[in-house]
C-alpha positions in Angstrom: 17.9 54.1 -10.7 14.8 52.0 -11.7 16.1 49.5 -14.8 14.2 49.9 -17.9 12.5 47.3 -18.8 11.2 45.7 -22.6 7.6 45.8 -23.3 6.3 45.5 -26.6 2.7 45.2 -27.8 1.7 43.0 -30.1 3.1 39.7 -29.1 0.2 38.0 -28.5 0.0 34.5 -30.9 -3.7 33.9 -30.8 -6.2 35.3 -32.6 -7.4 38.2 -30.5 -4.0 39.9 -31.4 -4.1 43.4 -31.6 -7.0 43.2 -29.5 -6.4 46.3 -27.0 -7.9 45.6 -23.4 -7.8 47.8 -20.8 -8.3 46.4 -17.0 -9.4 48.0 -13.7 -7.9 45.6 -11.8 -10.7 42.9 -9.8 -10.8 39.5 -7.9 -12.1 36.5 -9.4 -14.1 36.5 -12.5 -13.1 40.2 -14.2 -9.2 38.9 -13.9 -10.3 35.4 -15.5 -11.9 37.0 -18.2 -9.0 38.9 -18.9 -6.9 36.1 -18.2 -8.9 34.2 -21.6 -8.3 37.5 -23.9 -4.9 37.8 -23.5 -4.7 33.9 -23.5 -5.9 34.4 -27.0 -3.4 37.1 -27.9 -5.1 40.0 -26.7 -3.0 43.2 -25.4 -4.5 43.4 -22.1 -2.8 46.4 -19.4 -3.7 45.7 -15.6 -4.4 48.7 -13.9 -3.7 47.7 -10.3 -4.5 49.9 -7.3 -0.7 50.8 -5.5 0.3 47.9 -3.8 -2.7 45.8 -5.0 -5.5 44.2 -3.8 -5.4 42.1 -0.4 -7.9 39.1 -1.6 -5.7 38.5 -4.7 -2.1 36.4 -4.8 -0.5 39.0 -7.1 2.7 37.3 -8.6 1.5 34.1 -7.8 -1.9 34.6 -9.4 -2.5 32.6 -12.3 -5.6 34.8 -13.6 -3.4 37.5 -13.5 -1.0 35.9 -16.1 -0.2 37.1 -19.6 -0.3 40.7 -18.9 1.3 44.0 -17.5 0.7 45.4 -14.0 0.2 49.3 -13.8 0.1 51.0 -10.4 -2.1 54.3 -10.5 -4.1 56.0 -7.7 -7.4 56.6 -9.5 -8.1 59.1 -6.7 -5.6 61.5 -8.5 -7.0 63.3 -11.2 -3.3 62.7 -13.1 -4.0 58.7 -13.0 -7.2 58.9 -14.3 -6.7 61.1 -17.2 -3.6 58.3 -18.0 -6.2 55.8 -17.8 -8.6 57.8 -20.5 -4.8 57.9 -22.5 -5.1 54.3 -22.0 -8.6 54.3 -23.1 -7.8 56.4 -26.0 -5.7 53.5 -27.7 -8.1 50.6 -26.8 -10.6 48.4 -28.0 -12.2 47.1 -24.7 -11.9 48.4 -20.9 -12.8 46.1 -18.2 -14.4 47.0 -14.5 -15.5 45.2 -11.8 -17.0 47.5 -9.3 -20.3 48.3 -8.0 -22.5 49.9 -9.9 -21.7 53.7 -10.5 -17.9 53.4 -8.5 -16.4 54.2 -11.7 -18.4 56.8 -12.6 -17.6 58.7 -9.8 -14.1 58.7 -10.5 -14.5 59.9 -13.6 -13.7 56.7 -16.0 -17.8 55.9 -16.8 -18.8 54.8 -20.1 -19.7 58.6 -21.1 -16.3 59.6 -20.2 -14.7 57.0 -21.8 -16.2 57.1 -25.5 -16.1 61.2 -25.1 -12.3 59.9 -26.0 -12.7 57.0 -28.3 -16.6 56.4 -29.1 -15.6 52.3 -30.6 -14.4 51.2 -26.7 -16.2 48.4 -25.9 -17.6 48.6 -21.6 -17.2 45.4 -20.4 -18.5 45.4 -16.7 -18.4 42.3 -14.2 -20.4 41.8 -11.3 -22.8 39.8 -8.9 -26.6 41.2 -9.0 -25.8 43.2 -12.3 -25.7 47.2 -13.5 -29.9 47.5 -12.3 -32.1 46.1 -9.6 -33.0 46.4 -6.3 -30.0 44.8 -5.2 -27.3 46.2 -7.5 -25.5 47.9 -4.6 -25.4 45.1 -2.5 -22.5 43.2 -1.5 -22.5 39.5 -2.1 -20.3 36.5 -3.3 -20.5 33.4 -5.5 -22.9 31.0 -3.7 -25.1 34.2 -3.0 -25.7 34.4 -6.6 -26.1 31.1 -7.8 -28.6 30.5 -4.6 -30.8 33.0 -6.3 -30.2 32.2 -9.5 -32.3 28.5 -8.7 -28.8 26.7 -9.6 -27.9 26.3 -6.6 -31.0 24.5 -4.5 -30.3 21.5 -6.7 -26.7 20.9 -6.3 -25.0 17.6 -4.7 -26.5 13.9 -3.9 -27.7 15.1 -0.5 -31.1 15.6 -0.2 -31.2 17.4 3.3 -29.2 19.8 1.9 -27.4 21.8 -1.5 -23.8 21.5 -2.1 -22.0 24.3 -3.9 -19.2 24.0 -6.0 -16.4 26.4 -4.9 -16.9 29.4 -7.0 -16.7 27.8 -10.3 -20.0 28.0 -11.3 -20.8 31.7 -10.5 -18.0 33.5 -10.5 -16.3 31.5 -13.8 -19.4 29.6 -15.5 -22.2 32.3 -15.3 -19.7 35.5 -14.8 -16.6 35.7 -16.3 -17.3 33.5 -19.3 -20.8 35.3 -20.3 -17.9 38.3 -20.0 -16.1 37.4 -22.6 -19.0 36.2 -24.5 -20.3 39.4 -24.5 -17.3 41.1 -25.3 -16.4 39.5 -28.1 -20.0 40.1 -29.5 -19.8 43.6 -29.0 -16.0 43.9 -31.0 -17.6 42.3 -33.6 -20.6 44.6 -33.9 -18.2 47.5 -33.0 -16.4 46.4 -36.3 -19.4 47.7 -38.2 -21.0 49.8 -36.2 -18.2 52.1 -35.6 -19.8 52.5 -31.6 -19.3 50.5 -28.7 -21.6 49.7 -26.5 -21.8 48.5 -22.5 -21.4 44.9 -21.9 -23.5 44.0 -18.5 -22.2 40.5 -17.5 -24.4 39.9 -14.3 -23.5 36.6 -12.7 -26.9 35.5 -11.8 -28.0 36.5 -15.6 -25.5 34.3 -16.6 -26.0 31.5 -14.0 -29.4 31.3 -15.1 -28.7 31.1 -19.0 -26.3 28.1 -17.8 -28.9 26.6 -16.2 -31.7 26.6 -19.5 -31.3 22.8 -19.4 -32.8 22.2 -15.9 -35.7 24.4 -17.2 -36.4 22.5 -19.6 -36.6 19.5 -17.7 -39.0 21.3 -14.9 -41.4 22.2 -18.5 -41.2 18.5 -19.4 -42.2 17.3 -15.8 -39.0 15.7 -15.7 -37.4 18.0 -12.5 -39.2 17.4 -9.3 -37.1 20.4 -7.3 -35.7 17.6 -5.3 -32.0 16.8 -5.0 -30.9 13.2 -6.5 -34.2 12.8 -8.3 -33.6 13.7 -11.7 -31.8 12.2 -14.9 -28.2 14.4 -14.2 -28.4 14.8 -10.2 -27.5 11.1 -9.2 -31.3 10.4 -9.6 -30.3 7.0 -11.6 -27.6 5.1 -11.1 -26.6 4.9 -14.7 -25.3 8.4 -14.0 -23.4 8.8 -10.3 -20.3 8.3 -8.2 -19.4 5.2 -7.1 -16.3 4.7 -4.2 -13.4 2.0 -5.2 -12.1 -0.5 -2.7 -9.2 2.5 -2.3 -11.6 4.9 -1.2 -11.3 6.9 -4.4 -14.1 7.0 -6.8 -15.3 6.7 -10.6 -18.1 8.4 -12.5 -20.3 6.7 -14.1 -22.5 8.9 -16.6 -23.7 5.8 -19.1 -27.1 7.2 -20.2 -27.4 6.3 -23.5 -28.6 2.5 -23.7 -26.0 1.7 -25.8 -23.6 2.8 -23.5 -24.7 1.5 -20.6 -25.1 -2.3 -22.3 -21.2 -1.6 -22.7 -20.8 -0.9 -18.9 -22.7 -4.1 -18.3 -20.7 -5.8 -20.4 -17.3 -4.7 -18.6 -18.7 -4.6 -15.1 -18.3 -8.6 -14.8 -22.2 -9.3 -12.9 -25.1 -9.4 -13.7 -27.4 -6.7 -13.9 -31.2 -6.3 -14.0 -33.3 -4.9 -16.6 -33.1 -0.6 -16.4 -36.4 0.5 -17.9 -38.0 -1.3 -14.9 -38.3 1.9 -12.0 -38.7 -1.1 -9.9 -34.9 -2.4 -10.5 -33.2 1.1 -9.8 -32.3 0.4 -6.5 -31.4 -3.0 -6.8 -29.0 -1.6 -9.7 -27.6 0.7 -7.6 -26.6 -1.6 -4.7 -25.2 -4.5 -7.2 -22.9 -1.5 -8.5 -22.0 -0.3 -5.4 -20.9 -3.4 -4.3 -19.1 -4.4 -7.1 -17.2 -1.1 -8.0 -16.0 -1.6 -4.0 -14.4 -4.5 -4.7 -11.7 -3.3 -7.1 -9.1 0.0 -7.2 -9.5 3.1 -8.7 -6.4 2.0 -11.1 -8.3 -1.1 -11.7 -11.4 0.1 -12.7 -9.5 2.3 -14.9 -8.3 0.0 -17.1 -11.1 -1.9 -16.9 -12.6 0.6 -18.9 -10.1 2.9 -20.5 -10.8 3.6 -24.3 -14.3 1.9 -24.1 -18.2 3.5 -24.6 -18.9 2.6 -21.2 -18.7 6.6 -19.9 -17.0 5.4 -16.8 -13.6 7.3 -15.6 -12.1 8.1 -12.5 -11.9 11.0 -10.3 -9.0 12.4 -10.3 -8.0 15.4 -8.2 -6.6 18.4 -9.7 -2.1 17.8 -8.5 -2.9 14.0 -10.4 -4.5 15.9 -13.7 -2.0 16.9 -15.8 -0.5 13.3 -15.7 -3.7 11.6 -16.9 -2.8 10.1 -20.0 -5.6 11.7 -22.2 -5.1 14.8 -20.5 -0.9 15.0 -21.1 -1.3 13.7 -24.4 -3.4 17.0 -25.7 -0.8 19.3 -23.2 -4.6 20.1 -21.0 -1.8 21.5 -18.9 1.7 23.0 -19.4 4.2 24.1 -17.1 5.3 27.6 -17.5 7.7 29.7 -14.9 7.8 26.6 -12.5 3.9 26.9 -12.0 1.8 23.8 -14.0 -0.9 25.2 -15.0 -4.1 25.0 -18.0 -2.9 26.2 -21.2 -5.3 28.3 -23.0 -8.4 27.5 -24.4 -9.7 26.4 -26.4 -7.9 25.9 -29.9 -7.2 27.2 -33.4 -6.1 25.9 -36.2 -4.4 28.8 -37.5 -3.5 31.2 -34.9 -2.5 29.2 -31.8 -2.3 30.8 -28.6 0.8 30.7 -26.5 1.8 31.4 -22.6 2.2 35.6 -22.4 4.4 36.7 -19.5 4.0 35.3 -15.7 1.6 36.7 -13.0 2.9 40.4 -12.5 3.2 42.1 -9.3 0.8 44.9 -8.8 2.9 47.8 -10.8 5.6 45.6 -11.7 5.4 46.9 -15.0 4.0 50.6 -14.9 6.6 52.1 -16.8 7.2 50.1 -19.5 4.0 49.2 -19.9 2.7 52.8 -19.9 5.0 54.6 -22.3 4.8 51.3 -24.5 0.8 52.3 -25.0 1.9 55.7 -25.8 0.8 57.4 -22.1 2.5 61.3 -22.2 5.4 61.8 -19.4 5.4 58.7 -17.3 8.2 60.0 -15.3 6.3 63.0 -14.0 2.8 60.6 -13.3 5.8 58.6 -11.3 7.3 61.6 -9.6 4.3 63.1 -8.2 3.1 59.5 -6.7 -0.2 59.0 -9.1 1.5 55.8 -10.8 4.1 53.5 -8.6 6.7 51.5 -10.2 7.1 48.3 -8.0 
């Protein structure tokens, strides 16, 4: 006998709530994005394929937090007209495959407002719904490489340096998501349509990136790595190693900031504006920031308009004093993890449910959206109840 389980909607405490979301369940940035609506108090159902997907940690999968799981074989005509039931009820449904995947099973844009004409189409992926490589496969770095994000990346100049998968998949993919999203509910609210939301990650990477092109039209980016005004090009703004072998950064740009590091730094230091002084600058702060701890330097500067703090890896985070102090992290389930962001005033959002496993939840979560006969979508294998 399977226990029956409690699922309401509507719990949600931020201000997305009664926000209906739909998910075809993804890796990486379609499950953050849905991860940051039902942070902020969206209604978000996971449809999971049965038994889930190999690349993601399931139960232990933080971006899968704060929702249901739903197991359905969308190769079976009965799960897919329970998606379109889900679809029926909902604001927004989320997909991350290639281009046309969810057409062919029947769950495209066309079929979906044939049922409810206000859904909102969000769809994540790399190279985007068009081009000449839209049905190619590719991952993070491959996107930001062509995006021209990632040729300038790191201090080295022989070579780039990319940065995990936070900048593609999360800066320029997921969050241009949600962006987009929320844009379209709004116009939706008016409109009475929906419309498709094409987050491309190298679209996105490259609307991240408007800065550096604005430096290369003001002659201020030379292409090179370590040359420019953010890269480690000065040494007003760059890492520096402690006599622990940790490090501190160092970003004091403005001139009134840096005449506060001079101050602090205890030697003296050579006049900035000069180009000829830079590396002497450099090699005077190398030296000196080597001479003292991490910890040291830390309070050497804590609280001040210097811009210097220390580098602090992600398990020594949450107990940063700034960082506790606004509760940056929380733990929740025995996991510490980042509570949502960002912040309201009025309609704080709270922790939803744990990480589910793939169809830990398809009953309950099914008949609480008002899906027809779960039993029999149960009983003839289309849905699977973990």
């Amino acid at each position: 006998m399977i226990p029956r389980m409690t699922y309401e909607l509507g719990q949600g405490t931020g201000p997305l709530r009664g926000v209906k979301v739909v998910e075809i369940a993804g890796i990486g940035p379609g499950p953050h994005a849905c991860m940051v609506l039902a942070d902020l108090g969206a209604d978000v159902i996971r449809v999971d394929r049965p038994g889930g997907n190999p690349l993601s940690a399931g139960g232990k999968d933080l971006l899968n937090r704060g929702r249901p799981s739903v197991a359905l074989d969308l190769k079976r005509p009965e799960a897919v007209a329970a998606v379109l039931d889900l679809v029926e009820r909902a604001d927004v449904l989320v997909e991350g495959m290639r281009p046309g995947a969810v057409e062919r099973l029947g769950l495209g844009p066309e079929d979906c407002w044939a049922r409810n004409p206000r859904l909102v189409f969000g769809r994540m992926t790399g190279w985007g719904q068009d081009g000449p490589w839209s049905q190619v496969a590719g991952h993070d770095m491959n996107y930001i490489a062509i995006s021209g994000a990632l040729h300038g990346l790191g201090q080295d100049r022989e070579r780039p340096h990319f940065p995990s998968n936070l900048l593609g998949d999360f800066g320029g993919g997921s969050t241009y998501l949600v962006i987009g999203v929320l844009a379209a509910l709004l116009e939706a609210r008016t409109s009475g349509r929906g419309q498709v939301v094409d987050a491309a990650i190298v679209d996105g990477t490259a609307h991240l990136n408007a800065m550096t092109s604005t430096f290369a039209a003001l002659g201020l980016d030379s292409g090179r790595r370590r040359s420019g005004l953010l890269d480690g090009g000065t040494p007003w703004y760059d890492l520096y190693e402690t006599s622990d072998g940790r490090h501190v950064s160092v970003g004091a740009l403005e001139p009134q900031f840096w005449a506060e590091l001079v101050a602090r730094i205890g030697i003296e230091l050579p006049d900035r504006d000069d180009p000829a002084n830079l590396r002497a600058i450099r090699e005077a702060l190398t030296a000196r920031f080597k001479e003292r701890t991490q910890a040291e330097w830390a309070e050497v500067f804590d609280g001040t308009d210097a811009c210097v703090a220390p580098v602090v890896p992600l398990a020594d985070a949450p107990d940063h004093p700034h960082l506790a102090a606004r509760g940056t992290f929380v733990a929740a389930d025995g996991v510490t993890q980042p509570a949502p962001a960002p912040r309201f005033s009025r309609t704080a959002p709270t922790l939803g449910r744990p990480p589910a496993q793939p169809g830990e939840h398809t009953r309950e979560a099914l008949a609480a959206w008002g899906v027809d006969d779960v039993d029999a979508l149960l009983h003839s294998g289309a849905a699977v109840q973990a």
